[in-house]
ChimeraX commands (.cxc) that place a marker at each C-alpha (Angstrom):
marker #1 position 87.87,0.97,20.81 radius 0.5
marker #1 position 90.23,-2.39,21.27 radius 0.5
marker #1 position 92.93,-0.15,20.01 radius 0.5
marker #1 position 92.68,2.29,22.68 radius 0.5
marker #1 position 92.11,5.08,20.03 radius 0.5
marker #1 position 90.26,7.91,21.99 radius 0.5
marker #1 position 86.75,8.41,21.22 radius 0.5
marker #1 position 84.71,11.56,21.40 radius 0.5
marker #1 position 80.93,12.77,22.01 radius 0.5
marker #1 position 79.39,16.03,22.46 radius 0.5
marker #1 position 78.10,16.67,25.81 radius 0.5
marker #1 position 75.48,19.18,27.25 radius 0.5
marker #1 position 75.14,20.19,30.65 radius 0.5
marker #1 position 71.32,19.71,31.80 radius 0.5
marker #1 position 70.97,20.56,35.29 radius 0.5
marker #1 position 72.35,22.91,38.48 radius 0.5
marker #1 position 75.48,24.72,38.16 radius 0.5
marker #1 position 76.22,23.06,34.53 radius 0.5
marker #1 position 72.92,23.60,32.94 radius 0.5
marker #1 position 73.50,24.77,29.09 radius 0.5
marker #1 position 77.34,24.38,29.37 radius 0.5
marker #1 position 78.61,22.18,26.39 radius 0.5
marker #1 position 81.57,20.38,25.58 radius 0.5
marker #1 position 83.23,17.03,25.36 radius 0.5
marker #1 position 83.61,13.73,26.88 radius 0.5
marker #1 position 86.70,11.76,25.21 radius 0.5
marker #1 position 87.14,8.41,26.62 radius 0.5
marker #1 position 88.91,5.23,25.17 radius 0.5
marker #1 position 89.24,1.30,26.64 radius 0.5
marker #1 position 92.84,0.30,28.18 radius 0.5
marker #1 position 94.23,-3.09,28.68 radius 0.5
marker #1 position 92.09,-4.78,31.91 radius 0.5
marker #1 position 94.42,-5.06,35.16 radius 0.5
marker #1 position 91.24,-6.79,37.45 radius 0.5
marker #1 position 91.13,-10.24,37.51 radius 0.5
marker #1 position 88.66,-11.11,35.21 radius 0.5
marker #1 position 90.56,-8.81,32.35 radius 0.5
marker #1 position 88.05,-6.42,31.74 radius 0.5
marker #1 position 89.23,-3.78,29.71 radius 0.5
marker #1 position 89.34,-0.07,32.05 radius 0.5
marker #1 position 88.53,3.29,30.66 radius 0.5
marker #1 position 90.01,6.68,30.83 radius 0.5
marker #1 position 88.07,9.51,30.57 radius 0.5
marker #1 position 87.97,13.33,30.33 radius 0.5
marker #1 position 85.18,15.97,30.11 radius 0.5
marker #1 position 85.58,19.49,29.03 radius 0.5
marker #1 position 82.96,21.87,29.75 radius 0.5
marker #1 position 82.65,25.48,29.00 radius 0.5
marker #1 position 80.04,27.92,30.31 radius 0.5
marker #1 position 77.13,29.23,27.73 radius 0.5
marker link #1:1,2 radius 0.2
marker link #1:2,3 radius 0.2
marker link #1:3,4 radius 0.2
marker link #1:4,5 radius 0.2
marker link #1:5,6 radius 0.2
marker link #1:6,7 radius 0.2
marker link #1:7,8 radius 0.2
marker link #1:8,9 radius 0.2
marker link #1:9,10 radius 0.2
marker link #1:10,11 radius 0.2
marker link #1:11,12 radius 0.2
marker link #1:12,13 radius 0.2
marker link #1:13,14 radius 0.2
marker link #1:14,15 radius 0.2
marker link #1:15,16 radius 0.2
marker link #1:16,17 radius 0.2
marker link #1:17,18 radius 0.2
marker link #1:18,19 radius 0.2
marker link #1:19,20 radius 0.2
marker link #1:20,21 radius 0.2
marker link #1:21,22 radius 0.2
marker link #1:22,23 radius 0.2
marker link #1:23,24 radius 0.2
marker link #1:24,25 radius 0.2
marker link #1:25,26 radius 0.2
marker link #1:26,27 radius 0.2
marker link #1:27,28 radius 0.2
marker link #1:28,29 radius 0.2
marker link #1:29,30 radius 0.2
marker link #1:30,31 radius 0.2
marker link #1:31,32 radius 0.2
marker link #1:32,33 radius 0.2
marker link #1:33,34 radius 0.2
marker link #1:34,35 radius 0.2
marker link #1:35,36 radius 0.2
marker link #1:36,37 radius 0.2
marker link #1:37,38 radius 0.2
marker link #1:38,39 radius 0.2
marker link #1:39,40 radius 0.2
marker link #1:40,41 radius 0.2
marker link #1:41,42 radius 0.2
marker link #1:42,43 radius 0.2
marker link #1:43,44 radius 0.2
marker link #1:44,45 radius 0.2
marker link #1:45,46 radius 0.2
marker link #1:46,47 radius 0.2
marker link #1:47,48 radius 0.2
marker link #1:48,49 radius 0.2
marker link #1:49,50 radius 0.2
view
């Protein structure tokens, strides 16, 4: 993660419109630009339906 190498997790769609879709959430941590230099994070999701 301090790299900024992108991480990803299966993700499942539990309720409403998205209920039983599945997919991915890939995120990774980027160099902090707030004051106290937290680091950000960019993410994406992909879902699909059923």
């Amino acid at each position: 993660m301090i790299n900024g190498s992108w991480i990803t997790q299966p993700v499942k769609g539990l309720t409403g419109r998205y209920a039983g879709w599945k997919g991915t959430w890939t995120w990774r941590a980027v160099p902090g630009k707030n004051a106290n230099h937290q680091p950000d994070f960019e993410d994406k999701f992909t879902l699909c339906p059923r």
